[in-house]
LOPA-869486 format. One line per 3 residues: number of its first residue (from 1); their letters; for each residue x, y, z of C-alpha. Coordinates in nm, 4 decimals, always signed. Layout:
<atoms>
NUM> a> X:Y:Z ~ ...
</atoms>
This chain:
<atoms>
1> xxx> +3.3135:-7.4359:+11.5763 ~ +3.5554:-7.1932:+11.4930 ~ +3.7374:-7.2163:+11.1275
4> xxx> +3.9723:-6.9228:+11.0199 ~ +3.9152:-6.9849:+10.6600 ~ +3.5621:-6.9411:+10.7097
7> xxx> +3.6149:-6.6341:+10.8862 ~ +3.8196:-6.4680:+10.6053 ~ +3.5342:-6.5268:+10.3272
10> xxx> +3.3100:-6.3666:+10.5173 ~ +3.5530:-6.0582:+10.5959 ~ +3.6005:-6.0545:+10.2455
13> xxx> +3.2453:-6.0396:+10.1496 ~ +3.2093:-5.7677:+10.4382 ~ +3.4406:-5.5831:+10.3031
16> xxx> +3.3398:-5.5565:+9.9696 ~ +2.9678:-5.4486:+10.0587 ~ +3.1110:-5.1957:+10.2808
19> xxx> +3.3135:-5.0708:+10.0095 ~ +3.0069:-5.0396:+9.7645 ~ +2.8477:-4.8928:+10.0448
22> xxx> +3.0560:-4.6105:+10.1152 ~ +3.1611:-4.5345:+9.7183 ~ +2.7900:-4.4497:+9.7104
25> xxx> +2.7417:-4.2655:+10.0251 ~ +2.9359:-3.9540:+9.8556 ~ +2.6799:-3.9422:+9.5880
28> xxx> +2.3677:-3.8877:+9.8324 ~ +2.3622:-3.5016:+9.8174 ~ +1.9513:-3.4692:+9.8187
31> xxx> +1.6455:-3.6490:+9.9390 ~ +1.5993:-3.7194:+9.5751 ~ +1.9020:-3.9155:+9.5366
34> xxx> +1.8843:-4.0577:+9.9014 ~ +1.5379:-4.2016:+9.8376 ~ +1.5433:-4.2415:+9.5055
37> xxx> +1.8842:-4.2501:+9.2872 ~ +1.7244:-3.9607:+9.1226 ~ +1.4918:-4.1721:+8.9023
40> xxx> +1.7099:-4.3577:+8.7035 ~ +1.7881:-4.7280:+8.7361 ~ +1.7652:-4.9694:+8.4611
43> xxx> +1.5401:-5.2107:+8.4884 ~ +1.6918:-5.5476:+8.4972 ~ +1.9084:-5.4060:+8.8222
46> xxx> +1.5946:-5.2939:+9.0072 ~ +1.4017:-5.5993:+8.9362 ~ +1.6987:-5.8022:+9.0833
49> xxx> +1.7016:-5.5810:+9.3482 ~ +1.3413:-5.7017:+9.4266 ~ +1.3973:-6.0477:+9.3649
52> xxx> +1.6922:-5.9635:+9.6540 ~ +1.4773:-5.8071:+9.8980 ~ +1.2204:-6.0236:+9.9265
55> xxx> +1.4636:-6.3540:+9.9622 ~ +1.6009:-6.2304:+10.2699 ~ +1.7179:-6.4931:+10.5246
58> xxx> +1.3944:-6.5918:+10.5856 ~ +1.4597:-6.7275:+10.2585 ~ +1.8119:-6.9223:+10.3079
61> xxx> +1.7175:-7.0146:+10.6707 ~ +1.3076:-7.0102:+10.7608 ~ +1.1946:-7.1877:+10.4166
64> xxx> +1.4447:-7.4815:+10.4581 ~ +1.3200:-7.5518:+10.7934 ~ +0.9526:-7.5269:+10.6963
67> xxx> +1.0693:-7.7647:+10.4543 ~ +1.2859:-8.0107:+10.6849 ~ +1.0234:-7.9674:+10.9540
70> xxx> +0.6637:-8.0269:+10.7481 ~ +0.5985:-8.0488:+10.4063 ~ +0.5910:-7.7784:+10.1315
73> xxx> +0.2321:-7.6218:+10.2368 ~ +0.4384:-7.2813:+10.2709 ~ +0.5018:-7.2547:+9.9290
76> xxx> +0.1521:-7.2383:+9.8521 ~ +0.2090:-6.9367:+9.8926 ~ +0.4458:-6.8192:+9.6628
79> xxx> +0.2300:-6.9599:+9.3760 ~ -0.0079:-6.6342:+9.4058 ~ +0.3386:-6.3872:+9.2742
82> xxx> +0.2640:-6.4482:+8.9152 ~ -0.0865:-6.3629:+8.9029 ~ -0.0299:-6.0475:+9.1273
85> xxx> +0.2305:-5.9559:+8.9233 ~ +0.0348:-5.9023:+8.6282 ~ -0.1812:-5.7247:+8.8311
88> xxx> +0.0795:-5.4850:+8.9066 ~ +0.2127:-5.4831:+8.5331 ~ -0.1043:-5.3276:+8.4237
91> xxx> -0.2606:-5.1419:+8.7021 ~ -0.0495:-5.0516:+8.9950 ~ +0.2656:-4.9609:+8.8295
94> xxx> +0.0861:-4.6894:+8.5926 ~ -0.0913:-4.5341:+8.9069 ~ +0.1823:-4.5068:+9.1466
97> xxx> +0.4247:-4.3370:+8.8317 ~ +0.1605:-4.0637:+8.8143 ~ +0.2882:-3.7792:+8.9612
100> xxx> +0.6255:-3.7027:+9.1876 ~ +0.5363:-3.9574:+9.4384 ~ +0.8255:-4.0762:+9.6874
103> xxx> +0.6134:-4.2492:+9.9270 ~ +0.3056:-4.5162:+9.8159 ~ +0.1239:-4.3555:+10.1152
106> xxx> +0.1408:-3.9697:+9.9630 ~ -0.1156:-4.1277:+9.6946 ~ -0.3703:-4.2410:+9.9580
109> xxx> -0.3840:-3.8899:+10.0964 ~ -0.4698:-3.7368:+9.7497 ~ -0.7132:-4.0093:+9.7158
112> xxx> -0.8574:-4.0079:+10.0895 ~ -0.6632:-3.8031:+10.2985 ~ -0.4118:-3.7236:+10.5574
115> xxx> -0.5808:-3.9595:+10.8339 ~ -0.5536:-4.2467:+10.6221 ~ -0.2404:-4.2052:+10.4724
118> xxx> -0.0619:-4.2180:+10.8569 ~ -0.2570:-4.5060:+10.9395 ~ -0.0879:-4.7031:+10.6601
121> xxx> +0.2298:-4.5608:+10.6955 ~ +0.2332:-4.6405:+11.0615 ~ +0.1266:-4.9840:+10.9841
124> xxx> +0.3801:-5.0457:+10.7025 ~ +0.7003:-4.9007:+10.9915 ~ +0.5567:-5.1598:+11.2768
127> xxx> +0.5694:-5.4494:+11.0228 ~ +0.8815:-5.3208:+10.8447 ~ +1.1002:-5.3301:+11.1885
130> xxx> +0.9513:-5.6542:+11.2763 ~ +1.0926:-5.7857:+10.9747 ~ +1.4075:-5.6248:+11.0099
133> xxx> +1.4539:-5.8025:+11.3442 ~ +1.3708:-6.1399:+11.2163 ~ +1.6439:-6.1430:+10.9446
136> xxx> +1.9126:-6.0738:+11.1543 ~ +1.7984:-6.2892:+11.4604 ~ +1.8245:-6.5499:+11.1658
139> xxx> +2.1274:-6.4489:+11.0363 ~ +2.3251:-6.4368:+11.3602 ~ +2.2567:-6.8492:+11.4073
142> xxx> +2.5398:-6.9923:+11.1767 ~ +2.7722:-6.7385:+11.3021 ~ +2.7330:-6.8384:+11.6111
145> xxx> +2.7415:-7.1528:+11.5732 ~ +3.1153:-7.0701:+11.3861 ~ +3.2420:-6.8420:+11.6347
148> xxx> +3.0847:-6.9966:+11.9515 ~ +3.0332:-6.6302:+12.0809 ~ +2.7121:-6.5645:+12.2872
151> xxx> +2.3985:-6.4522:+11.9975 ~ +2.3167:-6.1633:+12.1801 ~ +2.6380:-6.0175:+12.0816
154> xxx> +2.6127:-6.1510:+11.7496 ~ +2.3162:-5.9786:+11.7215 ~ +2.4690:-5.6491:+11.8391
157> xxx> +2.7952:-5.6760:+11.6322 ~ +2.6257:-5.7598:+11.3025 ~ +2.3610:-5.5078:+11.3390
160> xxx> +2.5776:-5.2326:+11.3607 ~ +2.7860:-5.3523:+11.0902 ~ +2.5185:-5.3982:+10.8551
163> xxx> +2.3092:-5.0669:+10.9795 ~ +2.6427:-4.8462:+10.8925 ~ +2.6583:-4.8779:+10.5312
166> xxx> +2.3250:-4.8862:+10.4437 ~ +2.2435:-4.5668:+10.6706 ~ +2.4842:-4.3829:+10.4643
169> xxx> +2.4220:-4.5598:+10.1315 ~ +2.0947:-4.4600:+10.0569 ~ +1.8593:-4.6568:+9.7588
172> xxx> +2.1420:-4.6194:+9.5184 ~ +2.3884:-4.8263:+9.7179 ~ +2.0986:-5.1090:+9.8477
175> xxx> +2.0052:-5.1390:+9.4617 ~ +2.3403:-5.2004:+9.3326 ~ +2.4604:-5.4059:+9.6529
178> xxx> +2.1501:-5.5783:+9.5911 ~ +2.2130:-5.6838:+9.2862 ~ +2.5874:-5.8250:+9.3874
181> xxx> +2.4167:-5.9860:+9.7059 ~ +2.1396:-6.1834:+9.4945 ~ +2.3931:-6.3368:+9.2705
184> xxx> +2.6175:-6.4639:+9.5713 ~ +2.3081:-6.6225:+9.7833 ~ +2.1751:-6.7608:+9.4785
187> xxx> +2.5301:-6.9481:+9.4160 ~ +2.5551:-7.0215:+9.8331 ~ +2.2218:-7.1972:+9.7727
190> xxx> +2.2706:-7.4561:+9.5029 ~ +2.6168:-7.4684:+9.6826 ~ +2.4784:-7.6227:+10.0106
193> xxx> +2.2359:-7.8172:+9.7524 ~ +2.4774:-7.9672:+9.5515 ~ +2.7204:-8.0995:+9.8486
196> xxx> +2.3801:-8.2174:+9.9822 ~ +2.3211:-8.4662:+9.7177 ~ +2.6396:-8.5154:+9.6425
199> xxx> +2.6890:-8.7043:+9.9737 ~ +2.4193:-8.9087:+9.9491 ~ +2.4554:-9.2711:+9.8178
202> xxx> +2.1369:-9.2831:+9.5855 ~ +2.1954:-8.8764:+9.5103 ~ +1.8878:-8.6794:+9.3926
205> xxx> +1.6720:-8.9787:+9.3554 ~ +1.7111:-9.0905:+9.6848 ~ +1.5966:-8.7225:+9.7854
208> xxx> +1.2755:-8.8337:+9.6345 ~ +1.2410:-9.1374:+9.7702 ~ +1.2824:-9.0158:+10.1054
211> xxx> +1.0821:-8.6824:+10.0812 ~ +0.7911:-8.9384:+9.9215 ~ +0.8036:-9.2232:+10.1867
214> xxx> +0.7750:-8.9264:+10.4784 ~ +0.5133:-8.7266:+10.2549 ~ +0.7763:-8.4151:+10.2613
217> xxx> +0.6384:-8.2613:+9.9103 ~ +0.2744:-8.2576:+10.0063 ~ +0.1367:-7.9058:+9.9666
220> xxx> -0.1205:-7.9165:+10.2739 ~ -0.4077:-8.1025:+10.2819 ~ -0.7289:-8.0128:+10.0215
223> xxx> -0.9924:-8.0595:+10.3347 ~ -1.0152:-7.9136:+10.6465 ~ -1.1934:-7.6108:+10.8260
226> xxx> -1.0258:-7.3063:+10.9596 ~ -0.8319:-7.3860:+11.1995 ~ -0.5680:-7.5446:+10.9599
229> xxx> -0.3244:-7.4506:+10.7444 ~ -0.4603:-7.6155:+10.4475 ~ -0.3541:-7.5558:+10.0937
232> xxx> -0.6694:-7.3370:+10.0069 ~ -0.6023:-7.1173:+10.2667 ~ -0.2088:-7.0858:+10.1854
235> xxx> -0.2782:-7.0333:+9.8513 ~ -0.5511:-6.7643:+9.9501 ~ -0.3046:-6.5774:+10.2058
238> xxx> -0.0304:-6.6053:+9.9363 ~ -0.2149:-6.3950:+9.7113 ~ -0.3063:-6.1660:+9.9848
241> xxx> +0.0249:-6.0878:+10.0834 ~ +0.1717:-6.0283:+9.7619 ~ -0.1320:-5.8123:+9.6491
244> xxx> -0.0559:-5.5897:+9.9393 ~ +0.3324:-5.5800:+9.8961 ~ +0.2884:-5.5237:+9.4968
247> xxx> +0.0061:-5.2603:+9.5780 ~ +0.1062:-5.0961:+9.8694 ~ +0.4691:-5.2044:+10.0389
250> xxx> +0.6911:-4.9187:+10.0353 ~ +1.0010:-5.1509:+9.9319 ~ +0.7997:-5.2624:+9.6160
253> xxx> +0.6605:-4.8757:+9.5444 ~ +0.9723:-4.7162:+9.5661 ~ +1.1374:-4.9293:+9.2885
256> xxx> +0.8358:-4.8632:+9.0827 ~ +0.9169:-4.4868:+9.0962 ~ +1.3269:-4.4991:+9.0846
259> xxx> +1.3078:-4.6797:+8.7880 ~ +1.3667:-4.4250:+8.4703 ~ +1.0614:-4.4934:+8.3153
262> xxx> +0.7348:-4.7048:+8.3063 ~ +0.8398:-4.9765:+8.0250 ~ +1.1978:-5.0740:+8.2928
265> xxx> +0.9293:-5.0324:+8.6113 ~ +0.7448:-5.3257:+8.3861 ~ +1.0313:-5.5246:+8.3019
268> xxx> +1.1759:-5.4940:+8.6441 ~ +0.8552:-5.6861:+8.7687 ~ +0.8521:-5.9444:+8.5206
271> xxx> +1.2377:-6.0150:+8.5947 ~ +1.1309:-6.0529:+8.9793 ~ +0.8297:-6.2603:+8.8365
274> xxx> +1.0129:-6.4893:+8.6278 ~ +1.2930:-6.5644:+8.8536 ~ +1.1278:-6.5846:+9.2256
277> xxx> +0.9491:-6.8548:+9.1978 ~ +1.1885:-7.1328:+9.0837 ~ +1.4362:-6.9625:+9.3709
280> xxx> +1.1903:-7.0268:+9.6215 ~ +1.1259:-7.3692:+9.5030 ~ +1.4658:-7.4720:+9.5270
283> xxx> +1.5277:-7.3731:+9.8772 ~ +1.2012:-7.5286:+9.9917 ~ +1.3499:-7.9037:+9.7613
286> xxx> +1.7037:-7.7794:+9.9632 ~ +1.5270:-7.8398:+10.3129 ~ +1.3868:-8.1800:+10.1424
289> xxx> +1.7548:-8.2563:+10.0887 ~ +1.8568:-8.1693:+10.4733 ~ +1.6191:-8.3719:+10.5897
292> xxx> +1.7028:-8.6711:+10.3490 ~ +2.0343:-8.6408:+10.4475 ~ +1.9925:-8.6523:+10.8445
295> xxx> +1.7814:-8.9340:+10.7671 ~ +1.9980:-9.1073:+10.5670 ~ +2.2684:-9.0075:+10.8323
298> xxx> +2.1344:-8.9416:+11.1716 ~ +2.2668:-8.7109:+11.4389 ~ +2.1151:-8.6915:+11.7748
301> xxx> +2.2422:-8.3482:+11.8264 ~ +2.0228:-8.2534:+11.4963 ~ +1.7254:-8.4519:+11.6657
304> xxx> +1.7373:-8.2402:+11.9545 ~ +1.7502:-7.8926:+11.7475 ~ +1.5174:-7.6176:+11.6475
307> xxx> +1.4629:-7.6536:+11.2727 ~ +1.6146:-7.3276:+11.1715 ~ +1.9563:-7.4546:+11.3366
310> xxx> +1.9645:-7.7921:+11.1075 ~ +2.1192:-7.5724:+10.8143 ~ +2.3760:-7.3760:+10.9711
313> xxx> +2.4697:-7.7323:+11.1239 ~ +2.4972:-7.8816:+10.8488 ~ +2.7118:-7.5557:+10.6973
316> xxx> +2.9688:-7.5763:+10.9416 ~ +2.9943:-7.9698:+11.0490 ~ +2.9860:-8.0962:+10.6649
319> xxx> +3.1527:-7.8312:+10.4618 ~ +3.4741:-7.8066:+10.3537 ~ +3.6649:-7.4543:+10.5225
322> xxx> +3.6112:-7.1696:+10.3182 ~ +3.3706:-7.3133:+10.1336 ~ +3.1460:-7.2801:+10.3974
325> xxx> +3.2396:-6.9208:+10.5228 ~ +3.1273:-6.8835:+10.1312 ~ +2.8146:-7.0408:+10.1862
328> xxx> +2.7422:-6.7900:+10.5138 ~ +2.8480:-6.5079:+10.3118 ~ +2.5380:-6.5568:+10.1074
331> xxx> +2.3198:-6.5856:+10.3864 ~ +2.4570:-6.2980:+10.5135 ~ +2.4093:-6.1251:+10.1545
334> xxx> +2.0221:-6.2466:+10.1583 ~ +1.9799:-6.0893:+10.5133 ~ +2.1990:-5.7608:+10.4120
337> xxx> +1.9603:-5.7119:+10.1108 ~ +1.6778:-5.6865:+10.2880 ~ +1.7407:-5.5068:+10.5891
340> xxx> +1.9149:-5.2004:+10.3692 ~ +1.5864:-5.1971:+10.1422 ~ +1.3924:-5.1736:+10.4815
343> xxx> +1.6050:-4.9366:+10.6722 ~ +1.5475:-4.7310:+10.3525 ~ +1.2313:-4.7492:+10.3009
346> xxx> +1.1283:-4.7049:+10.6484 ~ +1.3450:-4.4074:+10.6258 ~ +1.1584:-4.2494:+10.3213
349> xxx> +0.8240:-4.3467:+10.5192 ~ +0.9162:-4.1342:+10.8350 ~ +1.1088:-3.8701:+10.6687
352> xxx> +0.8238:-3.7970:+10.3859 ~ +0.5167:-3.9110:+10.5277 ~ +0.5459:-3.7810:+10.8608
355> xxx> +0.8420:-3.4898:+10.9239 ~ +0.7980:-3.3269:+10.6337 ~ +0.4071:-3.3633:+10.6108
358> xxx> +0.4156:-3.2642:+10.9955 ~ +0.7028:-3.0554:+11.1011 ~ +0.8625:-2.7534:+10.9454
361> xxx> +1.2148:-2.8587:+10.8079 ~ +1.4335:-2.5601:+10.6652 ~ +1.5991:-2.7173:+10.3737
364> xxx> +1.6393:-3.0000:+10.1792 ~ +2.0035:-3.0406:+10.3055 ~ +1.8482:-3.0602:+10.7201
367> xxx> +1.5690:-3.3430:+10.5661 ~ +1.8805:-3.5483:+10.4401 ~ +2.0355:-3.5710:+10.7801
370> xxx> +1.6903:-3.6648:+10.9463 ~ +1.6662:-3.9101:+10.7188 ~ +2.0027:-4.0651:+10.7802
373> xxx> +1.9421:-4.0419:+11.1602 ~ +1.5645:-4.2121:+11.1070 ~ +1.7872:-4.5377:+10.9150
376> xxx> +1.9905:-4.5285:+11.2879 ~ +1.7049:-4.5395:+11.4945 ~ +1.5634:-4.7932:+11.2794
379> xxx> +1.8957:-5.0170:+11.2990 ~ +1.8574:-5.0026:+11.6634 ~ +1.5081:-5.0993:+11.6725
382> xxx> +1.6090:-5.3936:+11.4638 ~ +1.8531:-5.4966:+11.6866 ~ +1.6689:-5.4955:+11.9766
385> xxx> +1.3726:-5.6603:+11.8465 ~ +1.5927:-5.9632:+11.7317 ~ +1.7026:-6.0025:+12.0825
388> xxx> +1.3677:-6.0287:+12.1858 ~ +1.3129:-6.2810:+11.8899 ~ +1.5589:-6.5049:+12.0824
391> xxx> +1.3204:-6.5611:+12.3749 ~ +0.9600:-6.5660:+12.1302 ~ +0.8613:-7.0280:+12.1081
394> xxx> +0.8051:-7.0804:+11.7580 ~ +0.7469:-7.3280:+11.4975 ~ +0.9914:-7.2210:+11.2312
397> xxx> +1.0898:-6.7875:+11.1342 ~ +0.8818:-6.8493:+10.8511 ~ +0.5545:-6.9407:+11.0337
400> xxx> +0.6311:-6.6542:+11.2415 ~ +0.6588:-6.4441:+11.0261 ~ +0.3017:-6.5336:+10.8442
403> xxx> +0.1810:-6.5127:+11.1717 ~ +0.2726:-6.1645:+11.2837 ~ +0.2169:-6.0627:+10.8863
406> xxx> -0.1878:-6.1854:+10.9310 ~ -0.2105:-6.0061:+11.2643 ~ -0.1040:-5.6699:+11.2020
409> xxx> -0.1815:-5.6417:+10.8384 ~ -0.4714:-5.4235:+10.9271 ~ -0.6541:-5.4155:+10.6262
412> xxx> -0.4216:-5.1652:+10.4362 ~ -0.4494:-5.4016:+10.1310 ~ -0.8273:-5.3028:+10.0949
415> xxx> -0.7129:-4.9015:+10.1718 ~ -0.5371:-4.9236:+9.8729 ~ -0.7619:-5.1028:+9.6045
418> xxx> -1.0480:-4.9154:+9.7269 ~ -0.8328:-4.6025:+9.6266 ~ -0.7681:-4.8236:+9.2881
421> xxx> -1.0765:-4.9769:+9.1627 ~ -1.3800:-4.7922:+9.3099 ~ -1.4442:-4.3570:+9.2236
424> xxx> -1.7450:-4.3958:+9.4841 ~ -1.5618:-4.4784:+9.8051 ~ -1.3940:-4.1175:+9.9160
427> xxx> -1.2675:-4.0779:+10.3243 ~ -1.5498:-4.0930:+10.5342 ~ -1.6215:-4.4308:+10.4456
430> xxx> -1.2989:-4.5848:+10.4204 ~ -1.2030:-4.4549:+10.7803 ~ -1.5524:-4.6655:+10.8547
433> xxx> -1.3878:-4.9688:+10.7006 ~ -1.0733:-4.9715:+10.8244 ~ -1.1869:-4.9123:+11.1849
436> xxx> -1.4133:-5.2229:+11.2059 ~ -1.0990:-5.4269:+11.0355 ~ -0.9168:-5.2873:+11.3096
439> xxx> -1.1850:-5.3590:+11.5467 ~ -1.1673:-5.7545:+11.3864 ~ -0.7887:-5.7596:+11.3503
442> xxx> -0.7764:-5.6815:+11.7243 ~ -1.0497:-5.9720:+11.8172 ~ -0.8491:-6.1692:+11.5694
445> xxx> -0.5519:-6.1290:+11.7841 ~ -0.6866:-6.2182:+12.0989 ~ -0.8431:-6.5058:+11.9814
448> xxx> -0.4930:-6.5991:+11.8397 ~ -0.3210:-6.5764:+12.1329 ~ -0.5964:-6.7121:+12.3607
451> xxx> -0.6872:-6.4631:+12.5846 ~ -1.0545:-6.4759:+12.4905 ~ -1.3040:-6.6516:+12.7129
454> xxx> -1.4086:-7.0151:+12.5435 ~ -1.6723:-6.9019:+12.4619 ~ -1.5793:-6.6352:+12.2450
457> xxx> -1.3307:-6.7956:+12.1217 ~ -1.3201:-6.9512:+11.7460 ~ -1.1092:-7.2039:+11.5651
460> xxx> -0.9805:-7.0064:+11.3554 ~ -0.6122:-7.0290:+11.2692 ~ -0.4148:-6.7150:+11.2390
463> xxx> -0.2977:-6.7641:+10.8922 ~ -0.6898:-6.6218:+10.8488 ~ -0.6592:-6.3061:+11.0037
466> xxx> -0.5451:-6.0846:+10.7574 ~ -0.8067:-6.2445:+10.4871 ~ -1.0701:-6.2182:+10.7373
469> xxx> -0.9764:-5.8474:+10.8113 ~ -0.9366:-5.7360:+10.4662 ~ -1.2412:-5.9376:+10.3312
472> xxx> -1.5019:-5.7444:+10.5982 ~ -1.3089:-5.3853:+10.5384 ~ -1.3616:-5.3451:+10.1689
475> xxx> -1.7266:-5.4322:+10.1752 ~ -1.8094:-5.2091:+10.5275 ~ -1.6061:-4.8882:+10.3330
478> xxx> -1.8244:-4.9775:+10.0100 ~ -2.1902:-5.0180:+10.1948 ~ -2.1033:-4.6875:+10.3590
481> xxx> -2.0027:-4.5313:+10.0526 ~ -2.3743:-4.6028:+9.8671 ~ -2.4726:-4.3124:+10.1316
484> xxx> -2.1825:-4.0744:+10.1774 ~ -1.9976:-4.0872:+9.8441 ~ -1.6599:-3.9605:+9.7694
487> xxx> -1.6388:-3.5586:+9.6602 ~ -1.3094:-3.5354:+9.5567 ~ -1.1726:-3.4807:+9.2374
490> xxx> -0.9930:-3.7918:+9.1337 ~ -0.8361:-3.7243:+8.8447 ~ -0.5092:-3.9386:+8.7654
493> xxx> -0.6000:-4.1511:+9.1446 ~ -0.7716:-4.4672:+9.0184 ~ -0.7613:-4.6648:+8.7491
496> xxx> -1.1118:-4.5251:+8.5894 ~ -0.9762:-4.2051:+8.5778 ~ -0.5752:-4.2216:+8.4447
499> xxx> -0.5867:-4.0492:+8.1349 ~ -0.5587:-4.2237:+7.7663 ~ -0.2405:-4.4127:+7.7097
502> xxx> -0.1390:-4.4220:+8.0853 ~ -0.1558:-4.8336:+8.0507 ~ +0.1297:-4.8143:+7.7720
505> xxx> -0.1101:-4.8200:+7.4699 ~ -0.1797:-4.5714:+7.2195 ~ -0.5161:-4.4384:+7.1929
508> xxx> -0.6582:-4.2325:+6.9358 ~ -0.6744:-3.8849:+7.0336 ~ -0.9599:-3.7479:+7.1839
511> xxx> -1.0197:-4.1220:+7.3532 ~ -1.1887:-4.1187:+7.6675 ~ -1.0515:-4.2170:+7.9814
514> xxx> -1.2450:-4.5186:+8.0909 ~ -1.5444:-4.5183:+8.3720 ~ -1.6106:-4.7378:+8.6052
</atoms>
C-alpha cells in the first residue's frame, strides 16, 4: 500500500543518517579513529549506543511476533543481562582495558595463542554476517508491504543504502548515529503501542484480559525435559548468550575500549543495564497488544500471515499517513544501528585479527582502505544472506535467530573465561576443549536438523546446544590442564593476576595482586 507521506518520513530520516554519516567520514584519517574514535567517547553515548545495537529489528519486528505468536518464554531470556552485567562491571571491563587492545580476540592470543585467537574470530565473522542478514531481511517487510515492490529488491536497495554510510563512517559515526537512532525507535515503539490501545474499547485492561484468557504472558512452562523450550532452559541460554556477548562479542569489546576511560566503560554498561530490560519488555507487552487487537478485531488476511508480517500490517493498514512512515523510520533506525556496529566490528575483526596479524601491510594509511573495503564485502554478504533468509521456514526471526546462535556458538564463551578465571589452563589444553565442543556442536547440529539415524538421535531441543557445548568444553580444557599446565607468563591476562587497583579500588601500596 503505497502512501507518499509515509514515504517522505522515511526520506527524511534517510537523509539525516546519511548526513551524520558522511560529516564523520572526513574525520576517519587512521585505523585508530576508524575503529575506535581514538578512545574517547563519553559514557552515557556509548552505553546508548549498546542499548542500540543490541535492539536491532529483531527487536521491533521478531520479539512482537514471539509475543503475538506464543507467550513471553523468549524473554526469559533477557532476565540473565543484569546479572552478566555486573559480571562485566567488575571483571571483564578491567581485563579487556589492559593494554592497547582493538580486537577482544588479540587478548586470547596473549593468553593462549595465535590458533585460538582465529578460531574465535572466525566464529564471531560467521555469526556476525548471519545477523547482519537477518535485520535487514526483517527490515525490508513493512517496506514492502508500503511500496508493493518485489523484497528481493528491497533487500538490494536498502542494503546498499545502509552499507554506504556506515562503510565510510567508521565507530565514530555508528556511535553517534546510534545514539539518534535509539531515541527514534524507542518513540516508534510506544507509538505503535499507544494507537494499539488506544483503539481498543476496554484499552490496556482489556490487553490483559485477553493476553490472560489465551495464557499470552506465561513465561514457558516450569516442567519438561529437553526437548522444550521451558523457562529453565530460556533463562539458562539467556545468561549464556549475554555472558558471551559481554565477555567476548566484538560489538560489546570495542565500546569497552573506545570509551575514554574505565569509570565511562562502567557507566556505559550500567546505562545499557538499566534501560534494556524494560525496552525489551515493552515490545514483548506490544505483541500482547497486536494480538489483543486482531482478536478483538479479526482479519482473515492477518490469520493467514507469518507472525513477523502482523506488525508491519498493522503499521500501514491502521496508521494514520506519516505517522506511520514515522513509525518505519524507527524500525529502520533499530535495523541501521545494528548492522553499522556489525559491519564495523566485523571490519576491525578482519582487518586486525587477520591482515595485519597475517599479511604485510605498508602503512597505516593502506590498512584504512582494507578496512573500508572489508565493511563492503561484508554489506554484500549481508545482502545476500537476507535473500536467502526469504526462502529459510521458520517459526518467528527471533527463534531463528536463538537457533542459529546455539548452533554455531562453538564454545568461544568457555575460550574466554578459561583465559579469565583459571592461571592453570594455557593452549594445549584449551585447543583440547574446544575441539571436542566442536566435535559436540557438530553432532548437536545434525541431530538438530535430523540427519542422524534414530537411533542416534536425542530429544534434545536446539535452544541446548550452545549450553551443552560450552558446559563439556570448559571442563575437557581444565581435566587436560591438571597434566599439561599453562607456561606462559600471564601477567595483566586474568583476573588473578591484574595488578592492585585494576578493579577501581585503592589498595595500599605494596598490596598483592590476588591468586587464584
Amino acid at each position: 500500500m503505497f502512501r507518499l507521506w509515509d514515504l517522505v518520513a522515511i526520506i527524511l530520516f534517510l537523509a539525516g543518517m546519511a548526513g551524520m554519516g558522511l560529516w564523520f567520514a572526513r574525520r576517519n584519517t587512521s585505523t585508530e579513529a576508524y575503529f575506535l574514535g581514538n578512545r574517547s567517547f563519553p559514557g552515557w553515548a556509548v552505553g546508548i549506543s549498546m542499548l542500540g545495537t543490541s535492539i536491532s529489528s529483531v527487536t521491533f519486528l521478531a520479539i512482537p511476533a514471539a509475543a503475538y505468536v506464543l507467550d513471553y518464554r523468549q524473554a526469559v531470556t533477557n532476565l540473565a543481562l543484569p546479572f552478566v552485567a555486573v559480571i562485566a562491571l567488575i571483571f571483564f571491563i578491567p581485563l579487556f582495558r589492559q593494554g592497547a587492545l582493538t580486537s577482544a580476540y588479540e587478548y586470547l592470543e596473549k593468553r593462549f595463542g595465535v590458533l585460538v585467537r582465529s578460531y574465535a574470530a572466525l566464529s564471531f565473522l560467521v555469526l556476525q554476517v548471519v545477523r547482519l542478514a537477518m535485520i535487514l531481511y526483517l527490515v525490508s517487510i513493512p517496506i514492502e508491504g508500503m511500496l508493493g515492490i518485489p523484497i528481493l529488491w528491497i533487500i538490494i536497495v536498502g542494503g546498499v543504502v545502509v552499507s554506504v554510510y556506515t562503510v565510510f563512517g567508521g565507530i565514530e559515526a555508528v556511535i553517534w548515529t546510534d545514539v539518534v537512532q535509539t531515541f527514534i525507535l524507542l518513540g516508534g515503539g510506544l507509538l505503535c503501542l499507544g494507537l494499539m490501545v488506544w483503539d481498543l474499547p476496554g484499552g490496556f485492561g482489556q490487553v490483559i484480559e485477553i493476553g490472560t484468557e489465551f495464557n499470552k504472558f506465561s513465561l514457558g512452562p516450569l516442567e519438561g525435559g529437553f526437548g522444550e523450550r521451558t523457562f529453565f532452559v530460556v533463562l539458562l541460554l539467556g545468561l549464556v548468550n549475554f555472558t558471551n556477548e559481554y565477555a567476548g562479542n566484538q560489538n560489546v569489546v570495542q565500546r569497552y575500549i573506545a570509551s575514554k576511560s574505565l569509570r565511562e566503560a562502567r557507566k556505559a554498561t550500567l546505562i545499557c543495564m538499566f534501560m534494556s530490560v524494560p525496552t525489551w519488555m515493552s515490545f514483548f507487552f506490544l505483541g500482547s497488544c497486536m494480538f489483543a487487537f486482531y482478536h478483538v478485531f479479526p482479519e482473515p488476511a492477518v490469520a493467514a500471515m507469518a507472525a513477523d508480517e502482523v506488525l508491519p500490517h498493522f503499521i500501514l493498514t491502521r496508521t494514520p499517513p506519516f505517522v506511520g512512515g514515522t513509525i518505519i523510520a524507527a524500525c529502520l533506525a533499530a535495523a541501521m544501528s545494528s548492522q553499522s556496529s556489525s559491519i564495523n566490528a566485523i571490519s576491525t575483526i578482519c582487518t586486525v585479527d587477520f591482515v595485519k596479524r597475517f599479511g604485510r601491510v605498508r602503512s597505516d594509511r593502506d590498512c584504512l582502505v582494507i578496512a573500508k573495503l572489508i565493511a563492503g564485502a561484508a554489506s554484500v554478504l549481508m545482502i545476500g544472506g537476507a535473500i536467502a533468509i526469504c526462502y529459510i521456514p521458520k517459526e518467528s526471526m527471533n527463534d531463528f535467530g536463538l537457533i542459529i546462535g546455539s548452533l554455531f556458538g562453538g564454545g568461544v564463551l568457555s575460550i574466554f573465561l578459561l583465559g579469565f578465571f583459571t592461571t592453570r589452563v594455557g593452549n594445549c589444553a584449551v585447543i583440547t576443549g574446544t575441539a571436542v565442543a566442536l566435535a559436540c556442536n557438530f553432532y548437536l547440529m545434525l541431530n538438530t536438523f535430523g540427519w542422524l539415524p534414530p537411533v542416534l538421535a536425542l530429544p534434545v531441543h536446539s535452544y541446548w546446544t550452545t549450553i551443552i557445548v560450552n558446559a563439556v568444553s570448559f571442563p575437557v580444557a581444565y581435566g587436560v590442564a591438571l597434566f599439561r599446565p599453562n607456561r606462559r607468563n600471564l601477567e595483566r591476562l586474568t583476573v588473578w593476576t591484574l595488578p592492585p587497583g585494576s578493579f577501581g579500588g585503592n589498595p595500599k601500596p605494596g598490596l598483592p595482586a590476588m591468586t587464584e
